[in-house]
N, C-alpha and C positions, 0 to 999 in steps of 0.2 A: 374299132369301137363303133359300137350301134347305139344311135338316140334314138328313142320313143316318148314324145313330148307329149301331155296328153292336155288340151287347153281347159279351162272353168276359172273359176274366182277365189282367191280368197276369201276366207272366215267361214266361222260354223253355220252361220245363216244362210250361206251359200249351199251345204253339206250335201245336202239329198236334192237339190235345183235339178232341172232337168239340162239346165245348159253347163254343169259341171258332171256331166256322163262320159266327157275324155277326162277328166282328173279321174274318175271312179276307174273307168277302166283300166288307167297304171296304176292305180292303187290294187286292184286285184291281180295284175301281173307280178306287182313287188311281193304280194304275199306268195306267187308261185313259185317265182324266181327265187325267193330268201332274201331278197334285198331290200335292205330299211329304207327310205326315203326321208333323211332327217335332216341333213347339211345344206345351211341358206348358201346359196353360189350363185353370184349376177342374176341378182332377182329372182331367183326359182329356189323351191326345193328340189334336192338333185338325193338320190342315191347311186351308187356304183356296185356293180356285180357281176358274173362271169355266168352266163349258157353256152354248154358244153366249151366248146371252144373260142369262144364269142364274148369282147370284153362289154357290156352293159350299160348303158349310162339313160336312170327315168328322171325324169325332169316332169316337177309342174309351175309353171312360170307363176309367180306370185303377184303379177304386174296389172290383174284385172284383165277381165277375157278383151276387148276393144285394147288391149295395149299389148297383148302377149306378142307381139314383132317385137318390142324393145331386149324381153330377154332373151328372145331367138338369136336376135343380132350380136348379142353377149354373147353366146354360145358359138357362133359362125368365129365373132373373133378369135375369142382365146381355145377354142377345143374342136370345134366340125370341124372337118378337112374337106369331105366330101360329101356334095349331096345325096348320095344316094345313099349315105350312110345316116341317115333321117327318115322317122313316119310322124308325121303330126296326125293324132287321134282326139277331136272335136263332133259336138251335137252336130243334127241338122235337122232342119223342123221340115224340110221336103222331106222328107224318109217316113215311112213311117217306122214305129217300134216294133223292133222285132229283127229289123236288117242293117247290112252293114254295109258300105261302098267303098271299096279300097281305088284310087286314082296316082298312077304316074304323078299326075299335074292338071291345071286345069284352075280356072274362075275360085271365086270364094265363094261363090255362089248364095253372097248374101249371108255369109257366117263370116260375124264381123271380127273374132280372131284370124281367121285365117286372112279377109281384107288386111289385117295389120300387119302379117307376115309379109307378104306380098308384097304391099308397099313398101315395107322398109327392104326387103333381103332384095327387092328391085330383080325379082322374080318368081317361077308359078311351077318351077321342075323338079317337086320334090315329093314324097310319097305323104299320103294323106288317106286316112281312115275315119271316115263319116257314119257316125252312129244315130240311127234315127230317133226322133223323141214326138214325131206327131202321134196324138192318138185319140186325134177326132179334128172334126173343121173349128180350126180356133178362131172368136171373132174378139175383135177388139185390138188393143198392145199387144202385140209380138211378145214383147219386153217381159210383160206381165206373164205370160204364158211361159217363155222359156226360164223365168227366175220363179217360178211354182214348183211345189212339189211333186212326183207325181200321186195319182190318184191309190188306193189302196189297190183297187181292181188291177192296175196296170201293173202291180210290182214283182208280179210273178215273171211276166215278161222284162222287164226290168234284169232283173237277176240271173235271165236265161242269155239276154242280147250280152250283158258284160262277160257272161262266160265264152262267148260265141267269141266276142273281141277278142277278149284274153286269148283264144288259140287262136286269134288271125294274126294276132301282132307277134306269137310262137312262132306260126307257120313263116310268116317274112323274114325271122330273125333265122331260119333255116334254111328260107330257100326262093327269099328274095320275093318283092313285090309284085311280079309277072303270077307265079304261084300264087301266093295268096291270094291277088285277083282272083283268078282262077276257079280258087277254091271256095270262096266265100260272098264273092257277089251275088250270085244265086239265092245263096240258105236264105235261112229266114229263120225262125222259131219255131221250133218242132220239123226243121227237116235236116238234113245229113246231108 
């Protein structure tokens, strides 16, 4: 079984937030894959599904982004077996829009989901797919900036990075996080 957890917030207010761009992204995998995303399980919504050979499980933790370690650790208990049978897919405001960052392991690097992960699973070695959302020098609240919509200008790019994800998080489910690296640290929007 392979998890793709993708972090953001609950409620519709949240919907189109630039720090709910890992929910967006498993939501655009579930519509590729064929799988619903509908069943509350240990704080998350969870759907279940099979690629090609390969049993499926999307997860979007329901716990609020600064908490989503509580329902990761639900999932560690009763269902992970293996880490490496894990990608958590989360904003980062380092990045800009348009790329993606795929990591072994590594810091939270100030993406305060992933801090919670960390802290609770009382480790850092598990795959991670960092989708950028800077798209400009933001001054003021962080806060403010990654719980905004984005701008109309930027939504093209928007729709192209979640497609980008969408096959990066295909590509690992085929042929493992080393690949994906690989393949998608580089792109950007508008390259191959």
């Amino acid at each position: 079984m392979k998890y793709i957890i993708g972090l953001g917030n609950p409620g519709s207010e949240y919907d189109n937030t630039k720090h709910n761009i890992g929910f967006n992204v498993v939501k655009e995998l579930a519509k590729e894959l064929g799988i619903k995303i509908n069943k509350e399980k240990q704080n998350s919504l969870v759907g279940k599904g099979r690629y090609k050979k390969e049993d499926v499980f999307l997860v979007l933790p329901q716990t609020f982004m600064n908490l989503s370690g509580k329902a990761i650790e639900e999932l560690f208990r009763d269902h992970i077996k293996e880490i490496d049978d894990l990608v958590i897919v989360c904003d980062d405001i380092n990045i800009e829009l348009g790329k993606i960052r795929i990591k072994h392991r590594g810091s939270a690097g100030g993406q305060k989901g992933l801090k919670s992960v960390i802290r609770v699973l009382g480790r850092d070695d598990f795959a991670r797919m960092r989708v950028g959302i800077a798209t400009d020098k933001h001054k003021g609240d962080i806060t403010d900036y990654v719980l905004s919509p984005f701008r109309r200008k930027d939504l093209r790019n928007v729709k192209h990075v979640l497609g980008m994800a969408k096959e990066a998080c295909i590509c690992w489910l085929e042929n493992g996080v080393d690949i994906a690296m690989t393949k998608f640290n580089r792109r950007s929007v508008g390259t191959s």
